[in-house]
C-alpha positions as CSV (number, residue, x, y, z in Angstrom):
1,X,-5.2,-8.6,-21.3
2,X,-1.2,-8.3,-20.2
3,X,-0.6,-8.1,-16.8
4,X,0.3,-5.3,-15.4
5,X,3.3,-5.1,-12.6
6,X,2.7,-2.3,-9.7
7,X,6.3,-2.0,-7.5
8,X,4.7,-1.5,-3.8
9,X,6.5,1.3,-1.5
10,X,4.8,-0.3,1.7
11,X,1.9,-1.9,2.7
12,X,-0.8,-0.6,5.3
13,X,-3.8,-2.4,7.8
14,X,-6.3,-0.7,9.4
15,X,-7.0,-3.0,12.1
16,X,-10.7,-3.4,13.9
17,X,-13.0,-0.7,14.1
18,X,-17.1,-0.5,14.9
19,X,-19.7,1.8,16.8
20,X,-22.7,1.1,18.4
21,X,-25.8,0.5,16.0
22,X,-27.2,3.6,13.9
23,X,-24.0,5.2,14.7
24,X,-22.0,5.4,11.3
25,X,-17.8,5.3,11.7
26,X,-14.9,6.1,9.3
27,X,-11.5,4.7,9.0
28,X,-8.4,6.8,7.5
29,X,-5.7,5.8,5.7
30,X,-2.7,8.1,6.2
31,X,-0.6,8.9,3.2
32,X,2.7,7.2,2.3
33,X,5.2,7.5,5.0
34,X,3.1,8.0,7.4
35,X,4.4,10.5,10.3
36,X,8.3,10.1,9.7
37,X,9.6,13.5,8.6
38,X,7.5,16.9,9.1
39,X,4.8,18.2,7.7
40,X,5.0,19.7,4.2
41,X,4.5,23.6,4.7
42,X,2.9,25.0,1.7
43,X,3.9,22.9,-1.1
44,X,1.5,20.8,-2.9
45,X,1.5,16.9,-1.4
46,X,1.5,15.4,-5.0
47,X,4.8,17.4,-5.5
48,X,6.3,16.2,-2.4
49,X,9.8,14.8,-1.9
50,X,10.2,11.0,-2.4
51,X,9.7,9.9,1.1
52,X,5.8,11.4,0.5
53,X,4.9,10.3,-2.8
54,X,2.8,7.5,-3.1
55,X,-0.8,6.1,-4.4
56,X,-2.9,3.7,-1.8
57,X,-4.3,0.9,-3.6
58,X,-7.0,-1.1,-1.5
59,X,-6.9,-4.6,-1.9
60,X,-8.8,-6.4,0.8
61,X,-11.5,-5.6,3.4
62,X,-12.5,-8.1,6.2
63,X,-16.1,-7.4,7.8
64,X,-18.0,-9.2,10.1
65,X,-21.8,-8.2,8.9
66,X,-25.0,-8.5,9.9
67,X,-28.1,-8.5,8.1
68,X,-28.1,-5.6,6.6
69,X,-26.8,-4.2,3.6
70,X,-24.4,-1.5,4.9
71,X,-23.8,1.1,1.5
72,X,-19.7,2.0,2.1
73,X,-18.1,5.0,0.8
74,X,-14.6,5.6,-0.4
75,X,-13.6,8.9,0.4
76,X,-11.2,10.4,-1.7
77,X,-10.1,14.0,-0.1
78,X,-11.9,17.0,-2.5
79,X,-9.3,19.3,-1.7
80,X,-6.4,20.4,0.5
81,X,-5.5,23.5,2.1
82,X,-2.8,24.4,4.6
83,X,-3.0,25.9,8.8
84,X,-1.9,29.5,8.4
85,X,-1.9,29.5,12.3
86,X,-0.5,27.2,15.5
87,X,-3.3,25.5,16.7
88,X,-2.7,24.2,20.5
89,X,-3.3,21.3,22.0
90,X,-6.6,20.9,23.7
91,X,-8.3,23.5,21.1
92,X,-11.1,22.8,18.7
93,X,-10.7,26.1,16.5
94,X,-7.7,25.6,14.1
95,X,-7.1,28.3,11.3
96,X,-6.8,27.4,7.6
97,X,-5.4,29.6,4.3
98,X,-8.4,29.1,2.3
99,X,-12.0,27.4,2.7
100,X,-11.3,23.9,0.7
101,X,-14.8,23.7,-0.5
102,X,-14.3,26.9,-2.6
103,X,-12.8,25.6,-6.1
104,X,-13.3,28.0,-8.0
105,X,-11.6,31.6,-5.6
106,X,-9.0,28.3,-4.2
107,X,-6.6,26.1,-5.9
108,X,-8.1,22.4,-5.3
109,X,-5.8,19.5,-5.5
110,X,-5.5,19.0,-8.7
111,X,-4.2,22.0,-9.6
112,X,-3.6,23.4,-13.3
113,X,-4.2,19.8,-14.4
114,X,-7.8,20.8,-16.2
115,X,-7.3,20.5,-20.0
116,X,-8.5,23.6,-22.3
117,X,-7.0,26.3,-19.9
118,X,-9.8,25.6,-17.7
119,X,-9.0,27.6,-14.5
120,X,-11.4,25.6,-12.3
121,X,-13.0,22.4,-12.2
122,X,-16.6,21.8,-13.3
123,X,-17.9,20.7,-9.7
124,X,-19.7,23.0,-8.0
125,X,-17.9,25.1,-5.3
126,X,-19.4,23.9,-1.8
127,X,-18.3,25.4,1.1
128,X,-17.2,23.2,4.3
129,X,-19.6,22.3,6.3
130,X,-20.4,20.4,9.9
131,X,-20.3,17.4,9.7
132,X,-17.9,17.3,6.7
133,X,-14.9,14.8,7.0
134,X,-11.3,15.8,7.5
135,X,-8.0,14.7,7.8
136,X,-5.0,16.4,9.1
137,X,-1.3,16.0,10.1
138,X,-0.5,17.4,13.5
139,X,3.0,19.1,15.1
140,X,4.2,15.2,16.0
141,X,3.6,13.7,12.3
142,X,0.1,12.2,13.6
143,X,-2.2,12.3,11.2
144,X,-5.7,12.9,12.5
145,X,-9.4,12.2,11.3
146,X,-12.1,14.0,12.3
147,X,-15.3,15.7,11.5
148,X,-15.9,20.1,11.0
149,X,-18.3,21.1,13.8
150,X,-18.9,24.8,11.5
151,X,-18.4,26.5,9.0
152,X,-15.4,28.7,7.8
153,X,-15.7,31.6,9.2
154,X,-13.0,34.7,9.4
155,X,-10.3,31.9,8.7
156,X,-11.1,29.1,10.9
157,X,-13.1,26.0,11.9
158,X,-14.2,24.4,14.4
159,X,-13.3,20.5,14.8
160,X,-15.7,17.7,16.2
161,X,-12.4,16.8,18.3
162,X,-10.0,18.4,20.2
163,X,-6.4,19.2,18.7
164,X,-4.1,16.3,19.8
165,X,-0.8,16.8,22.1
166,X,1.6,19.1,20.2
167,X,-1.0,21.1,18.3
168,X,-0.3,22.0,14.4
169,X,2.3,24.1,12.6
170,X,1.9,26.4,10.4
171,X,1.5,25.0,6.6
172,X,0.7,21.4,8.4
173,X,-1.5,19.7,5.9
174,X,-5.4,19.3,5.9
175,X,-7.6,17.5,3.8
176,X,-10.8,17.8,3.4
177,X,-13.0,14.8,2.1
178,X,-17.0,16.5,2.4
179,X,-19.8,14.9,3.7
180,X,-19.8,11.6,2.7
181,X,-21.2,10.6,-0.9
182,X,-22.9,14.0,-1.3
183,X,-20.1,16.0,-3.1
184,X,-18.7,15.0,-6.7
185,X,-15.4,14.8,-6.9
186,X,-13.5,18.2,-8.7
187,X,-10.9,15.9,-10.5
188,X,-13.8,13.6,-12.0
189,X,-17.1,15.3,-11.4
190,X,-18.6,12.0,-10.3
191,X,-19.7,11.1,-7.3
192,X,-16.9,9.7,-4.6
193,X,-17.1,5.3,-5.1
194,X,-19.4,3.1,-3.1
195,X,-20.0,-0.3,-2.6
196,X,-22.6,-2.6,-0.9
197,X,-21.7,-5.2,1.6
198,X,-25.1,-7.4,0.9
199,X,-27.3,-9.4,3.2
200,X,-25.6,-11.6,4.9
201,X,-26.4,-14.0,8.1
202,X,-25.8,-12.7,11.5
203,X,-22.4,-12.8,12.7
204,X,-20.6,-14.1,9.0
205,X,-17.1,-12.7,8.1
206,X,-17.3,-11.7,5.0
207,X,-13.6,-11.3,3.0
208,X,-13.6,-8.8,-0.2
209,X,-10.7,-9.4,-2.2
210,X,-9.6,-8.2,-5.4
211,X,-6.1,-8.1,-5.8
212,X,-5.7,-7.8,-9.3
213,X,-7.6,-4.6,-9.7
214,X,-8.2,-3.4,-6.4
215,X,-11.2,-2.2,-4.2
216,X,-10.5,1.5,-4.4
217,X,-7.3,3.6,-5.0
218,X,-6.5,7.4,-4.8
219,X,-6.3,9.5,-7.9
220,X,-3.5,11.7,-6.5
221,X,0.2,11.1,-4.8
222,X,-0.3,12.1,-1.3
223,X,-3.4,11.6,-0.9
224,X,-5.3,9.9,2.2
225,X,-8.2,7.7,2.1
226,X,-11.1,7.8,4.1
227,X,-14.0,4.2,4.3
228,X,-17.1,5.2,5.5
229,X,-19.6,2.9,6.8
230,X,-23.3,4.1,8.1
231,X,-23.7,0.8,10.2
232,X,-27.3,1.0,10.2
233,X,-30.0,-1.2,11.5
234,X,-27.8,-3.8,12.9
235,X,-24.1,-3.2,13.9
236,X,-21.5,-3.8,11.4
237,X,-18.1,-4.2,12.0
238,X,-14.8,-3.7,9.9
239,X,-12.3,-6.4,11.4
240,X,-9.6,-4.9,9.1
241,X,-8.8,-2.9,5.9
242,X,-5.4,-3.8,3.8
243,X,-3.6,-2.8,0.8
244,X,-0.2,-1.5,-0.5
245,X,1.6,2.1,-1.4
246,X,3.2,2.4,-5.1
247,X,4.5,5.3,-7.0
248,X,1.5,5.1,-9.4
């Protein structure tokens, strides 16, 4: 098989992150640029200007396991939608243009990419939810994880988290990933990817590598990525995530 030559834009780590046992955590993975510039108002992500447009391609992951085998989820975002209204600072309650979950009355991010003049994807619609994971870029270029406390309701949701200093704009992006490994994917239909970690002794670093072809990559330009890890049983912990930006 010929190699193949990927140019990187940039390169990302995630640095340490853990809970305590039976209480699962997530890492994001902000899109290519990361907070230079301002958010993108109401145009599509994947048809962003240069300084946006980028793929994440995972390439290593350094864990220091325990004994059990801890099932990790890469999150690929379902859909994205846009805030239609300021959020402030301190808030929970921010105010979106459309409920993400609904694919087939909302664009999802794909967008006119379904073969056959197929409006909407085959996935079933599912409406956000609590608990569902999200990830948004705030007023100062931050961009945010957290987790929907409710549903949509007359426009808005309510976030796990307060809104950070500086609050949204409006047409600040804001993806929304689902609950994790319980929603197929619109633009595939399948399931989002998952991986075991195994059982390993108490305390052992464990170094997954796979440079060549990589550990997970996003399917859009633009697009975050969110690992989740359930750290069940015995506490897991995720010394660092790495990997690279390219154009595709």
């Amino acid at each position: 098989m010929p190699a193949v030559h990927v140019h990187p834009l940039g390169t990302f780590n995630t640095g340490r992150k853990t809970a305590s046992v039976s209480t699962a955590f997530a890492i994001g993975i902000p899109p290519y640029g990361g907070k230079t510039g301002t958010p993108l108002a109401t145009r599509s992500p994947h048809q962003a200007t240069a300084g946006r447009v980028g793929i994440i391609h995972v390439t290593s992951m350094l864990i220091n396991q325990a004994t059990t085998n801890q099932l990790l989820v890469w999150m690929r975002p379902l859909n994205w939608v846009t805030f239609s209204a300021v959020a402030a600072a301190g808030q929970a309650v921010v105010t979106l243009n459309a409920d993400p979950g609904l694919y087939s009355a909302n664009r999802w991010r794909g967008g006119g990419m379904i073969p056959n003049g197929v409006a909407a994807p085959a996935t079933a619609d599912t409406a956000i939810a609590s608990g569902d994971y999200c990830m948004y870029q705030s007023a100062a270029g931050d961009w945010v994880l957290d987790t929907a406390a409710s549903t949509f309701s007359a426009g808005a949701v309510t976030m796990t988290t307060n809104v950070p200093t500086g609050g949204t704009l409006v047409g600040g992006l804001f993806y929304w990933f689902g609950p994790p490994g319980a929603n197929t994917d619109p633009a595939t239909n399948i399931a989002c990817p998952s991986m075991g970690t195994g059982f390993q002794t108490l305390g052992v670093l464990i170094s997954i590598t796979d440079a060549a072809n990589g550990l997970c990559n996003t399917l859009y330009s633009g697009d975050p990525l969110v690992l989740y890890n359930p750290n069940v049983t015995t506490v897991s912990v995720i010394e660092n995530v790495s990997g690279f930006y390219s154009k595709t």
